[in-house]
PASEBA-1860 file (N, C-alpha, C; in nm, 3 decimals):
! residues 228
1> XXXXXXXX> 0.083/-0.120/0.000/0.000/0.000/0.000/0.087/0.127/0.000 ~ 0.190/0.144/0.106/0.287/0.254/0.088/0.352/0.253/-0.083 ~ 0.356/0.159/-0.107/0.453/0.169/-0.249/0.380/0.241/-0.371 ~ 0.204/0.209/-0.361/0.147/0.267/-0.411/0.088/0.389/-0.366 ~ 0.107/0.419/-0.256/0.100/0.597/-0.241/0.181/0.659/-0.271 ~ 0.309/0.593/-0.266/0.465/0.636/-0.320/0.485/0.646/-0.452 ~ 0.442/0.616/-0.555/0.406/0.574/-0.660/0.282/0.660/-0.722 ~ 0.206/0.696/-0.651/0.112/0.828/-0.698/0.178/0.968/-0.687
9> XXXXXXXX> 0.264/0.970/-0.562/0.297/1.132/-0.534/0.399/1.126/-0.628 ~ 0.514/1.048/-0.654/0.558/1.071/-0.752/0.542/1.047/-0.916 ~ 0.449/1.041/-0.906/0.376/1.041/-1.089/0.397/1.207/-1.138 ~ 0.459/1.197/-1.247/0.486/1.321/-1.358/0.319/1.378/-1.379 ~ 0.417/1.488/-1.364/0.273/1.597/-1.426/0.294/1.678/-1.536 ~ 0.225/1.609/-1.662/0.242/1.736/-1.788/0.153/1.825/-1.794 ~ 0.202/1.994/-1.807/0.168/2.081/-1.820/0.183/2.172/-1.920 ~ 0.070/2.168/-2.032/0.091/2.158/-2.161/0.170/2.100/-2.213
17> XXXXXXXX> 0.313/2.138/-2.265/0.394/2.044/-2.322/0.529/2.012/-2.261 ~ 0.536/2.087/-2.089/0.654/2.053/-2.021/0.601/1.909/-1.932 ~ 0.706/1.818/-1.921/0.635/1.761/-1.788/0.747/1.785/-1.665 ~ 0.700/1.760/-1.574/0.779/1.772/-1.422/0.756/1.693/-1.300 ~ 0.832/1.658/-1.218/0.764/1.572/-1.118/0.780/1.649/-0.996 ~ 0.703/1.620/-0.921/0.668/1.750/-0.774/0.790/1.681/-0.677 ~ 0.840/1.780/-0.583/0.964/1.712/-0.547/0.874/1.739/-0.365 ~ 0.737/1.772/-0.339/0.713/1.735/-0.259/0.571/1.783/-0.262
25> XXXXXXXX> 0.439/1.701/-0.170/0.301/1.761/-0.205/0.250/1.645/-0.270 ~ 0.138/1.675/-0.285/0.038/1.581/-0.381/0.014/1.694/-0.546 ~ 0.012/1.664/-0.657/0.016/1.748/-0.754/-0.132/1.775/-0.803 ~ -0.203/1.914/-0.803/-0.307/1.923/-0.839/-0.417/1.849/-0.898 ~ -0.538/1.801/-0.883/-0.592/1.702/-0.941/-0.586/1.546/-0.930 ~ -0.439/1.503/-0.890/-0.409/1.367/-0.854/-0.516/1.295/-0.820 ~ -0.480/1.170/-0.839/-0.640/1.123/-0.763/-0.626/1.036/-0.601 ~ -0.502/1.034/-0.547/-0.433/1.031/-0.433/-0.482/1.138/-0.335
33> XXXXXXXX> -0.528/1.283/-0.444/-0.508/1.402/-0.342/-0.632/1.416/-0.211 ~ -0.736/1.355/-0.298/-0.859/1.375/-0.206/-0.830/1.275/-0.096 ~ -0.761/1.182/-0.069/-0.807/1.098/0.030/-0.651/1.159/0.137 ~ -0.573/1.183/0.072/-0.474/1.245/0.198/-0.482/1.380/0.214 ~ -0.544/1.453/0.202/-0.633/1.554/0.210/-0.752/1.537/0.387 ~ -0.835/1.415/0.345/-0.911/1.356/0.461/-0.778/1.284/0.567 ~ -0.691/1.247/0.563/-0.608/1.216/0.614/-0.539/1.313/0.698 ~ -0.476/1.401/0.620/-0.389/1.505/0.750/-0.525/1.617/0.743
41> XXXXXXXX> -0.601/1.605/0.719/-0.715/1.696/0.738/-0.787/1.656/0.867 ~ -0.799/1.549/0.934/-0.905/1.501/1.030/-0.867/1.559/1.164 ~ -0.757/1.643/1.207/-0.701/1.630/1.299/-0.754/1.781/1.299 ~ -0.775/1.859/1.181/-0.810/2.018/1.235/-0.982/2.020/1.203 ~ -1.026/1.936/1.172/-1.192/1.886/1.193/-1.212/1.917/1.296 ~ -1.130/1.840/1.409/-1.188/1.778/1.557/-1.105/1.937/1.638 ~ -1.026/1.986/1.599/-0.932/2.091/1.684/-1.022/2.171/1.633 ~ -1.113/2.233/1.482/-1.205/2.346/1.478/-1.330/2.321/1.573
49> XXXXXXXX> -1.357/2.194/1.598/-1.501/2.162/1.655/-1.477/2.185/1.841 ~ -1.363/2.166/1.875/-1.309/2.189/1.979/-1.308/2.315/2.026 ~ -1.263/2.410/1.921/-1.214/2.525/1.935/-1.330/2.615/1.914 ~ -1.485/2.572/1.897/-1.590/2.613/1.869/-1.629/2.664/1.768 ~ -1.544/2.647/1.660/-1.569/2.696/1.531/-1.651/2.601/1.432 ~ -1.778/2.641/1.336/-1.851/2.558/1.237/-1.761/2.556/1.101 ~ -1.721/2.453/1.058/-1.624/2.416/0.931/-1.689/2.308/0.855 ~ -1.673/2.369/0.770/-1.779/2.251/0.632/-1.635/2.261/0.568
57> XXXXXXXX> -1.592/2.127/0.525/-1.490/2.089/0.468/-1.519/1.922/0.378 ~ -1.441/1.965/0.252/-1.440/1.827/0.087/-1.322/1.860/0.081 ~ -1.274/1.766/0.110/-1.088/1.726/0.074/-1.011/1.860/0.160 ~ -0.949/1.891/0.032/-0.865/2.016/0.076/-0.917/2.165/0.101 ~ -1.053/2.145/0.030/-1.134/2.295/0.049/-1.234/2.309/0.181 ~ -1.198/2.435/0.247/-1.345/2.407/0.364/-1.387/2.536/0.403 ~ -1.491/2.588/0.452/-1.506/2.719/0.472/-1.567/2.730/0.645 ~ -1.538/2.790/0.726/-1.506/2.840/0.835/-1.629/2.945/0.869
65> XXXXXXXX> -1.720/2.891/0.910/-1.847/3.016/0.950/-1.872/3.070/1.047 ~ -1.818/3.194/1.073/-1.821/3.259/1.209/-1.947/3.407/1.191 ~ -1.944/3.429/1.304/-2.084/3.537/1.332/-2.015/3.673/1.304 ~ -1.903/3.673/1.354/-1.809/3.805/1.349/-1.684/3.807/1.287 ~ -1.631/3.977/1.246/-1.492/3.951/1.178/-1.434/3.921/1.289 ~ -1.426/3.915/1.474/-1.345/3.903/1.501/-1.328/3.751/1.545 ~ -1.434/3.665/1.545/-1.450/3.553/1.550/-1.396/3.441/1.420 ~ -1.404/3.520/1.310/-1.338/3.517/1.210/-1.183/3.535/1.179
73> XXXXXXXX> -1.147/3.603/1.207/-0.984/3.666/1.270/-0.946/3.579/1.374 ~ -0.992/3.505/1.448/-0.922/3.420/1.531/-0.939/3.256/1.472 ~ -1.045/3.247/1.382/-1.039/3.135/1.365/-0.920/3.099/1.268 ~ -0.904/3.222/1.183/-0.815/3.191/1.072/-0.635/3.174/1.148 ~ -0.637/3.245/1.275/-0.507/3.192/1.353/-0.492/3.095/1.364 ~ -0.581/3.024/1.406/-0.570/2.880/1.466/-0.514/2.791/1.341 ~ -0.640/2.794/1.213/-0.603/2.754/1.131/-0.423/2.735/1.045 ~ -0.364/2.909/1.070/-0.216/2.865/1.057/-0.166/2.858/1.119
81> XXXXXXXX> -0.201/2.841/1.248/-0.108/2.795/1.329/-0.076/2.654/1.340 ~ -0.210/2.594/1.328/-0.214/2.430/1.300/-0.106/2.374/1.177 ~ -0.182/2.470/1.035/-0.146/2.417/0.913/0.031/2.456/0.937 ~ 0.096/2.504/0.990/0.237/2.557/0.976/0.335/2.429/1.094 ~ 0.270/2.417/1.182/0.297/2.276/1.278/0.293/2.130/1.203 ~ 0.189/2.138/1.096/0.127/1.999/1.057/0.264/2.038/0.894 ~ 0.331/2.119/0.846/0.403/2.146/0.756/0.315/2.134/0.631 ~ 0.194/2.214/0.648/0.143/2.244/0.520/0.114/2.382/0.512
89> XXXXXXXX> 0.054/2.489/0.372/0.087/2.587/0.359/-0.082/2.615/0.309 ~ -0.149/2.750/0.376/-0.277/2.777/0.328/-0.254/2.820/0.166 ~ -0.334/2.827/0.081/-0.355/2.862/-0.026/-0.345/3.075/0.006 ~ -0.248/3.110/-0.089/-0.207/3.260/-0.060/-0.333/3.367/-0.086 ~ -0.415/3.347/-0.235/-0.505/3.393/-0.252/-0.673/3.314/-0.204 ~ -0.668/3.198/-0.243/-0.802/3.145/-0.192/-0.806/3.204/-0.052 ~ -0.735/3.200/0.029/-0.745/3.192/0.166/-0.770/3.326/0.289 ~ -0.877/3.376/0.295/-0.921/3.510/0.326/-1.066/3.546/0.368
97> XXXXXXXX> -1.103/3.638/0.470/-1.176/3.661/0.543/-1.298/3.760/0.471 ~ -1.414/3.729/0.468/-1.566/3.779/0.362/-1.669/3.796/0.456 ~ -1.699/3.900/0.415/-1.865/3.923/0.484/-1.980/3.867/0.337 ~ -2.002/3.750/0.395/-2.176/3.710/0.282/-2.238/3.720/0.247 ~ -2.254/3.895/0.335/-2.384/3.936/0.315/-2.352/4.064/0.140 ~ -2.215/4.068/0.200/-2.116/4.181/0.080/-2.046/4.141/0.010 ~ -1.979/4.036/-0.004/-1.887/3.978/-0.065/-1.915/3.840/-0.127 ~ -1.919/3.743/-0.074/-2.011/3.653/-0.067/-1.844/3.544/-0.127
105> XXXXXXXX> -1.897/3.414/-0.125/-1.810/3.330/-0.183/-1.837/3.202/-0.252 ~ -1.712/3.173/-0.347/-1.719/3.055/-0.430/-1.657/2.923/-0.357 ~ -1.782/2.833/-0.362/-1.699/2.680/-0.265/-1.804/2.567/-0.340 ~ -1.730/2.470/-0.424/-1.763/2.387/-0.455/-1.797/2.394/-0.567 ~ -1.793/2.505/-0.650/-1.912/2.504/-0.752/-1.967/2.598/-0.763 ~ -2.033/2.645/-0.675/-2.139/2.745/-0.561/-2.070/2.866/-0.584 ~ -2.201/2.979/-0.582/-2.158/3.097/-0.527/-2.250/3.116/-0.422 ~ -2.209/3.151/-0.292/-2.281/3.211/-0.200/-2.296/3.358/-0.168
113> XXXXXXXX> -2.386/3.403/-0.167/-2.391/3.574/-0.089/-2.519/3.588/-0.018 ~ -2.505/3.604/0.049/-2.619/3.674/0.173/-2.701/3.536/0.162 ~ -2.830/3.527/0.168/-2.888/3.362/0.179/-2.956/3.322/0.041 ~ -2.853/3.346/-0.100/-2.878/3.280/-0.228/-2.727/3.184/-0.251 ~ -2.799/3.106/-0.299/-2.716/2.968/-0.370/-2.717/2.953/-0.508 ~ -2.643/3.021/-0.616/-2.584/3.027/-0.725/-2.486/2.938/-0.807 ~ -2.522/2.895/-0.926/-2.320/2.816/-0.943/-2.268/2.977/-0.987 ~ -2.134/2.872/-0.952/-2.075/3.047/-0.978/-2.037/3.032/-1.154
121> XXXXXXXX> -1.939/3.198/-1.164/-2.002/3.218/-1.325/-1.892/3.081/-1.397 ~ -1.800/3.065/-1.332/-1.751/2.912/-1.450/-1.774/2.821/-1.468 ~ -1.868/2.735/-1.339/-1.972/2.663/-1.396/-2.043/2.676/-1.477 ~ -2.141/2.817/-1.467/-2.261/2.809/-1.587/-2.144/2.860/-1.690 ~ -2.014/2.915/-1.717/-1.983/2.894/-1.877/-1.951/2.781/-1.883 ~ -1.861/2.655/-1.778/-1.850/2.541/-1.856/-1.983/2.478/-1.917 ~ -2.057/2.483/-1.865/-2.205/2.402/-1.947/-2.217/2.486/-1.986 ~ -2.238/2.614/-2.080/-2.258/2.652/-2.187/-2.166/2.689/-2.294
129> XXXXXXXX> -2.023/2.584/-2.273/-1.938/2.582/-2.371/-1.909/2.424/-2.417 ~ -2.017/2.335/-2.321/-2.056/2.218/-2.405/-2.209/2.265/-2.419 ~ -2.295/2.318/-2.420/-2.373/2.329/-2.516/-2.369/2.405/-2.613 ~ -2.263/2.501/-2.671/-2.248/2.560/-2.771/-2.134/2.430/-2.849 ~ -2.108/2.348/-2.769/-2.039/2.243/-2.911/-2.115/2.166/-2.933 ~ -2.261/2.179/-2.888/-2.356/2.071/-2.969/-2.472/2.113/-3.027 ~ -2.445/2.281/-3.026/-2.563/2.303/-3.119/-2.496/2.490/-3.148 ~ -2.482/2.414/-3.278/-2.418/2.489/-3.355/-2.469/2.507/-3.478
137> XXXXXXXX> -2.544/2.609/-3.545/-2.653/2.659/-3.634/-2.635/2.513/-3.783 ~ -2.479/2.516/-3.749/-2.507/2.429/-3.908/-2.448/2.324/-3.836 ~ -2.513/2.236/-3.729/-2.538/2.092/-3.671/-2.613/2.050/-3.801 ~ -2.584/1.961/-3.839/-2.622/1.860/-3.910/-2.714/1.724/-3.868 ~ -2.737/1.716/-3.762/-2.825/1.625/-3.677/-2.935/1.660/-3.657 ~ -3.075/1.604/-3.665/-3.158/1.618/-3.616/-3.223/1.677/-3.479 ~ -3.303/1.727/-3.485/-3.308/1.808/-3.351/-3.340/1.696/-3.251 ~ -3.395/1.668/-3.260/-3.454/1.484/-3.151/-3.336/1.454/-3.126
145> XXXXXXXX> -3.206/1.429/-3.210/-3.092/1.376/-3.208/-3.002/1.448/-3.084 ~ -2.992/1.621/-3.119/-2.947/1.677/-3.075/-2.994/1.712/-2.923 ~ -3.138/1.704/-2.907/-3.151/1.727/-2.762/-3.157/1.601/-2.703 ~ -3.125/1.458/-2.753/-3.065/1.337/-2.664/-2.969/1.314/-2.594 ~ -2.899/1.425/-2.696/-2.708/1.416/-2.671/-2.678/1.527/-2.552 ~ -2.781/1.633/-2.540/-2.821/1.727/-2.440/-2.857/1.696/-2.330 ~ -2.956/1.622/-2.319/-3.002/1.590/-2.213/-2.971/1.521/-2.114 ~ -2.835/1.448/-2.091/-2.796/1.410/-2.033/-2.668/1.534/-1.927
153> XXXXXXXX> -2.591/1.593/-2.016/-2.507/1.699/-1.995/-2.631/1.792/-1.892 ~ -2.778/1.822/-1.920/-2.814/1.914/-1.835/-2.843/1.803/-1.729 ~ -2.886/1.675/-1.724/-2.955/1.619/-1.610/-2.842/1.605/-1.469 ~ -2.728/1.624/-1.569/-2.649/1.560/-1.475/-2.576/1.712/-1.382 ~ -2.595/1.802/-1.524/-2.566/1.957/-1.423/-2.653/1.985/-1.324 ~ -2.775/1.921/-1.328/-2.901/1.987/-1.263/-2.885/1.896/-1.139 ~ -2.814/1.778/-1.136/-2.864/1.730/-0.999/-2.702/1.773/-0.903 ~ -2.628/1.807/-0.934/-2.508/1.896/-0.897/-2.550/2.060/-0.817
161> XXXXXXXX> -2.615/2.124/-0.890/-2.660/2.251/-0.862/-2.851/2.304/-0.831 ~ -2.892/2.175/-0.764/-3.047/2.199/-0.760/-3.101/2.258/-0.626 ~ -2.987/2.289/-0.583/-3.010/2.382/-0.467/-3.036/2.534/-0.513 ~ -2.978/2.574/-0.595/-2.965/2.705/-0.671/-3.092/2.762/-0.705 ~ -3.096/2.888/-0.688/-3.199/2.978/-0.691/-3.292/2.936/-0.839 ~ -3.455/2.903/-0.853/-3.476/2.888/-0.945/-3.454/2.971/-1.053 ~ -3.457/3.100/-1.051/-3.406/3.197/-1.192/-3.298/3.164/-1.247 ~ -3.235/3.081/-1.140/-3.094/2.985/-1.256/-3.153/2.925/-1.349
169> XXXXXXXX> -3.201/2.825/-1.325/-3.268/2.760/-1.434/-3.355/2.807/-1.523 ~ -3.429/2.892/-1.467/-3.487/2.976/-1.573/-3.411/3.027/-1.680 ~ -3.333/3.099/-1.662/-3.276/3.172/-1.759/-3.182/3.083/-1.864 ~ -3.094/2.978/-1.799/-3.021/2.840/-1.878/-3.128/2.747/-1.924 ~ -3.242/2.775/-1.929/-3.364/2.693/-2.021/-3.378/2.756/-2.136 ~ -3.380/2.954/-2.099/-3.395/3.028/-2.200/-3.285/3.036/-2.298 ~ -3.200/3.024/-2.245/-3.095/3.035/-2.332/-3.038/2.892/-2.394 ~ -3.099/2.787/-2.348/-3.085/2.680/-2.426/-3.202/2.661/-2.533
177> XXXXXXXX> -3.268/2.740/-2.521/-3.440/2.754/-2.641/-3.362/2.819/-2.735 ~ -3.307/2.913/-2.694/-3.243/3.018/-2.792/-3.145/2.920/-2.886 ~ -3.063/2.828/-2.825/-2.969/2.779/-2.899/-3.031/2.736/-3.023 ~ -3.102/2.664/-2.983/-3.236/2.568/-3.032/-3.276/2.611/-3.167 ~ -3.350/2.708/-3.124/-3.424/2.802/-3.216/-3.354/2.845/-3.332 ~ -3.189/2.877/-3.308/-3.128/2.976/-3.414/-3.113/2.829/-3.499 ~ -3.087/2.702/-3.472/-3.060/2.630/-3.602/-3.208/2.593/-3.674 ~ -3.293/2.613/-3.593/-3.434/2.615/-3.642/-3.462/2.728/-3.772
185> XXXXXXXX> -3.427/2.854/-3.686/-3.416/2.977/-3.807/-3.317/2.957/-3.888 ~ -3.248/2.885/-3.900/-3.119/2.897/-4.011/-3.154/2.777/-4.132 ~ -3.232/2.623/-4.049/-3.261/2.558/-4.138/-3.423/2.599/-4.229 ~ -3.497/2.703/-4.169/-3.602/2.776/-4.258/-3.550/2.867/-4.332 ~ -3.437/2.932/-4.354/-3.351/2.978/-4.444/-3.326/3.129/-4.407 ~ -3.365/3.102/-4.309/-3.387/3.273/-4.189/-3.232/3.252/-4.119 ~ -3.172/3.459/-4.125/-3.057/3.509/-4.068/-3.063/3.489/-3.949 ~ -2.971/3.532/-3.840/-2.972/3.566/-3.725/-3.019/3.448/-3.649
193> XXXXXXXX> -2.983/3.518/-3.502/-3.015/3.384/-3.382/-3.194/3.402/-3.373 ~ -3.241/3.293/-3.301/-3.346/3.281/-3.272/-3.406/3.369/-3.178 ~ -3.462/3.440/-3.195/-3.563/3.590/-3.125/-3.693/3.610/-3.194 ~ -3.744/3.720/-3.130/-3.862/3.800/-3.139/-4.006/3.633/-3.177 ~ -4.033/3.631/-3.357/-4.137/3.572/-3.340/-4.135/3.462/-3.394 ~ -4.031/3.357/-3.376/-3.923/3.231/-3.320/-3.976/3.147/-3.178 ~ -3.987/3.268/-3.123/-4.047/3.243/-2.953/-4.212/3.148/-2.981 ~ -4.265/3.239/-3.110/-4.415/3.192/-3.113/-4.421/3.055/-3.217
201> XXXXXXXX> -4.313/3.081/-3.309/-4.315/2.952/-3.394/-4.260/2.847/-3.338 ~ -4.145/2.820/-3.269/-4.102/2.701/-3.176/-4.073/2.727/-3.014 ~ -4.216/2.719/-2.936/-4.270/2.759/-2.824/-4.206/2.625/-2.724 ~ -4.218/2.689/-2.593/-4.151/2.575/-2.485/-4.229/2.431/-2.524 ~ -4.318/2.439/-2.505/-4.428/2.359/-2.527/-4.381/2.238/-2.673 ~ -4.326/2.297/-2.740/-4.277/2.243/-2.855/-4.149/2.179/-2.842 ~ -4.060/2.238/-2.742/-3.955/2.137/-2.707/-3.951/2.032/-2.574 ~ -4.062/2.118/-2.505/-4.109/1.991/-2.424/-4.124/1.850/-2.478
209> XXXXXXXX> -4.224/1.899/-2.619/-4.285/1.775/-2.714/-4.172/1.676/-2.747 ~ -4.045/1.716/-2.783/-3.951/1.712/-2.857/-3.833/1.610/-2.728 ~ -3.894/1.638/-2.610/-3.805/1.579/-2.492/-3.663/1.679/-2.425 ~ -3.696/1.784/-2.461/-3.587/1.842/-2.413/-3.609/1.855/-2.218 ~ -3.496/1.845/-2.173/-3.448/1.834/-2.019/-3.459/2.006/-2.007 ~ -3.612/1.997/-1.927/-3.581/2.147/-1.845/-3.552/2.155/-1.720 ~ -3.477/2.230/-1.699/-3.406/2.295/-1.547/-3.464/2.351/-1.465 ~ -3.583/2.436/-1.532/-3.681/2.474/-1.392/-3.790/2.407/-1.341
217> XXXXXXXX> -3.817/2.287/-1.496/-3.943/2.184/-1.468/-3.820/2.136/-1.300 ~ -3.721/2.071/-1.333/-3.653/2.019/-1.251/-3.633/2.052/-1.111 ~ -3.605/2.164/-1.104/-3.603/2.218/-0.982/-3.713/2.230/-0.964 ~ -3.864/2.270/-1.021/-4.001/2.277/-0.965/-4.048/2.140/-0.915 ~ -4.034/1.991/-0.971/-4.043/1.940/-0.922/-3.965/1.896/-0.774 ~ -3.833/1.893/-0.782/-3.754/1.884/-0.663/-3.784/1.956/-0.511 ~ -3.883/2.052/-0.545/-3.883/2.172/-0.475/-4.015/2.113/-0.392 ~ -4.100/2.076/-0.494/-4.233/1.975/-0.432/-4.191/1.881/-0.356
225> XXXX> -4.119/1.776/-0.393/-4.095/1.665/-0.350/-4.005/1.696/-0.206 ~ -3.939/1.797/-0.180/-3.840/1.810/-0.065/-3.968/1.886/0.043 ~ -4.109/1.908/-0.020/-4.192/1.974/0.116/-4.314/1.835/0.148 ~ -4.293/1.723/0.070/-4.392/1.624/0.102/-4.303/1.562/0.308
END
């Protein structure tokens, strides 16, 4: 078992076209990293819970919820004081003190501010830079085709982020109609993206028909089912 932990930390890491091997650490992404992460991590779990502080912590990331900056300001001592004993090093920029109600923060995915739950903005561009590589005005696939190959990419975003304020989904429904629509207008021999009276010729209702995965049907149902 050591030989193969020994054997992960030192695995090469190519970065674009250099590679290098880490001469100490676990190397970004590894798949070693998450579980020794829970490993020298368990020991400031039980020292924050001790120390009366609330810590929500996944692997190496965790966020620290205090009532005050100055409750806040002491927790983050502890924290290096621990991490500098245990010979590990906080992250220089991640690592810093926010009011939620003003600032708010990114953890997991998530954006938090004051009491809304958001993905933050590189989530919603990564899923909308795989749905702009699958529907692309001169797709050549059938639309049935095309929202099969879709629907999985949103089901699986949606059960990741279904905590999130419904106008998320609202608006990433709208803008996946839109995608929709412009190869609709392009294969009727019509310019431009799909707008104005597009909306009335291929209506929600019409891609419902069609099986497309909506995000706010989704969350509307979820939303029922979590008050039974």
């Amino acid at each position: 078992m050591l030989q193969l932990i020994e054997a992960f930390l030192k695995q090469g890491v190519l970065d674009g076209l250099k590679e290098w091997t880490p001469e100490m650490g676990s190397p970004q992404g590894a798949v070693i990293s998450p579980l020794l992460s829970n490993i020298y991590l368990n020991p400031l779990d039980h020292l924050m819970a001790q120390s009366g502080f609330e810590m929500v912590r996944y692997a190496d990331d965790f966020v620290i919820l205090c009532r005050s900056a100055e409750d806040a300001t002491r927790a983050l001592a502890v924290v290096q004081e621990w991490t500098a004993q245990a010979g590990l090093t906080l992250h220089p920029t991640k690592t810093r003190i926010v009011n939620v109600q003003e600032d708010g923060f990114d953890f997991l995915g998530y954006r938090f501010i004051w009491d809304k739950r958001i993905p933050r903005t590189k989530s919603r561009e990564k899923l909308k830079d795989t749905i702009r590589a699958e529907t692309k005005r001169a797709n050549g696939k059938s639309l049935p085709a095309i929202i099969a190959k879709l629907n999985p990419t949103l089901r699986g975003w949606f059960e990741y982020f279904k905590h999130s304020a419904r106008s998320t989904f609202r608006r990433m429904d709208q803008w996946i109609r839109g995608r929709l629509r412009s190869i609709l207008r392009k294969r009727a021999g019509r310019r431009g993206r799909g707008r104005g009276l597009d909306h009335h010729r291929w209506t929600i209702a019409y891609f419902d028909n069609l099986g497309l995965y909506s995000l706010e049907a989704a969350r509307v149902l979820a939303h029922q089912s979590s008050l039974r």
